[in-house]
N, C-alpha and C positions, 0 to 999 in steps of 0.2 A: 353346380349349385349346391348350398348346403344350408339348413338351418339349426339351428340351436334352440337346444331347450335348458333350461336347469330349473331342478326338483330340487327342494331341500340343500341337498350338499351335492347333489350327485347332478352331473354333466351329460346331457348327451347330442351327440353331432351326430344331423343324418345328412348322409351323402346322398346323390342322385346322380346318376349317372346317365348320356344319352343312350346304351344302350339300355336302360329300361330296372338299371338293377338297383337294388338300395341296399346301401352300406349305413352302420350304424357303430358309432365309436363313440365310447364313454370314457367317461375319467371324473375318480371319486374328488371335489375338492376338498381340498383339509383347509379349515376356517374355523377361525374361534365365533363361536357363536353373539361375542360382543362385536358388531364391527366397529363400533367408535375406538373400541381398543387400542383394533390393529391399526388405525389411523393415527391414534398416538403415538406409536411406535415408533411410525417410519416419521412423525415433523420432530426434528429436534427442537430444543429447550426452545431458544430462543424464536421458533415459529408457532410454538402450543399460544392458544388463548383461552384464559380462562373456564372457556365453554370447555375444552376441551382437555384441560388440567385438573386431573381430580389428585395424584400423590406428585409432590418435590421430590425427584431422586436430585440430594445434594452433590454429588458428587459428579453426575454428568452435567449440569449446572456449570460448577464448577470449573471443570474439563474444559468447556464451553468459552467459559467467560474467559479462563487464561490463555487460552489460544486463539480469541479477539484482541485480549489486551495486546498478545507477542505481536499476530500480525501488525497493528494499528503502529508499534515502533517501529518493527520492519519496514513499513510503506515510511512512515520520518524519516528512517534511514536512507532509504532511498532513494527518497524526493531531497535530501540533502546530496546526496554522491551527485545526482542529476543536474542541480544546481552549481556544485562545487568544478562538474566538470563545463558546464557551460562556463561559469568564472573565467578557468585556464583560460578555453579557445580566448574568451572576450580579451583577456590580458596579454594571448600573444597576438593579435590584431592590433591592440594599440600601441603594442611596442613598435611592431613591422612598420604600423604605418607613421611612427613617432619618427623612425630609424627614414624610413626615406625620405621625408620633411626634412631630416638634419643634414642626410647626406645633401640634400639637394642646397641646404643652403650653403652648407660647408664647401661646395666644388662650387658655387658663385663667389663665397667668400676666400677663397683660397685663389680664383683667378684673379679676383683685383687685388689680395695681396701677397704679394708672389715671392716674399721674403719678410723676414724681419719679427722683431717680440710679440707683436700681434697676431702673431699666427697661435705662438703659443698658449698665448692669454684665452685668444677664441677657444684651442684644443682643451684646456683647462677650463673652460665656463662649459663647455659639448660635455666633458667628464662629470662635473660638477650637475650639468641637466638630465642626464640620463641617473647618477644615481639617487637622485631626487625622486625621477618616476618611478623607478625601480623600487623605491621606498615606499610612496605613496601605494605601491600595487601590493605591495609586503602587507601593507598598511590595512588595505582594502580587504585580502586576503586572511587579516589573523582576526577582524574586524568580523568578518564573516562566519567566520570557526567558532567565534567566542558567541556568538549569536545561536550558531546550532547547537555549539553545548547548551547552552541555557534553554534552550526548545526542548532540545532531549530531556534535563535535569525537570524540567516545568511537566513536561508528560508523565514522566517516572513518578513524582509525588504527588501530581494526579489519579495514575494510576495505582498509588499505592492506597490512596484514599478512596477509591470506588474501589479497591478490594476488599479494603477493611469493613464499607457499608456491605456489600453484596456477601460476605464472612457472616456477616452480626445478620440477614436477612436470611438466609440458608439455614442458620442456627434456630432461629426464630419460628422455623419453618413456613415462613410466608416466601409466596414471590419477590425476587427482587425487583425495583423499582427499572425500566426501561431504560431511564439519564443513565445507568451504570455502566451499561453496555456502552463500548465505543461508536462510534458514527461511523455508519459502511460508508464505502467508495473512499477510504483515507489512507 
């Protein structure tokens, strides 16, 4: 069994023990006499509120905001790789499953015709269909690319213009407005 007490700055823990004895152990704490302070200390920028914000240190700010903006392309990048690799798998399914539709027709058509220019012609239109889809997936694929670049280039001057606001608001010494900050969970 123990209980605590604190005085001032100073600690103390008394022990009891069943045989009957009392132990008593202290320890000075060291505290800054402001505790709102030491509160501020530990929320960074982005957690202070007003109440709780009396000086802008611009430069942890700063820190702050450009290692939001990194992550926030980071997560684009990512949810694009994510994206680009579901694409593949989906592209090689519909090839496989394009490819056994063809075989299957092609070994019906190749039983009823079991010689002669129509074989060829068929063999040349199966050529001609395949790099058609092959095309269209080409298609589909650069189609996609050019879309992520343009995401990516749209967030970058995005990003480049909520720096230059949250720059000119740090200068200013006022807080920056909240919309500068990126949106978590992105």
């Amino acid at each position: 069994m123990s209980s605590k007490l604190k005085l001032n700055n100073l600690t103390v823990v008394l022990f009891s023990f069943s045989t009957g004895f009392l132990f008593a152990s202290t320890s000075l704490v060291i505290a800054s006499t402001d505790v709102q302070s030491q509160q501020r200390k530990q929320l960074s920028p982005v957690q202070q509120t007003p109440e709780t914000q009396q000086t802008i240190d611009p430069t942890r700010y700063f820190q702050e905001f450009t290692r939001a903006q990194k992550s926030q392309m980071k997560a684009l990048e990512h949810r694009h790789k994510l994206e680009y690799q579901q694409l593949k798998t989906s592209h090689k399914s519909k090839i496989a499953e394009w490819e056994a539709k063809e075989k299957e027709s092609r070994h019906r058509f190749f039983a009823e015709h079991k010689y002669g220019p129509e074989r060829r012609d068929y063999i040349r239109d199966f050529l001609n269909r395949r790099d058609l889809l092959k095309k269209e997936l080409a298609d589909e694929k650069l189609q996609r690319s050019k879309d992520y670049d343009k995401e990516a280039q749209d967030l970058r001057l995005d990003q480049e213009r909520k720096m230059q606001e949250f720059k000119k608001s740090l200068e200013a010494g006022r807080l920056p407005a909240r919309e500068l900050w990126p949106p978590s969970g992105m």
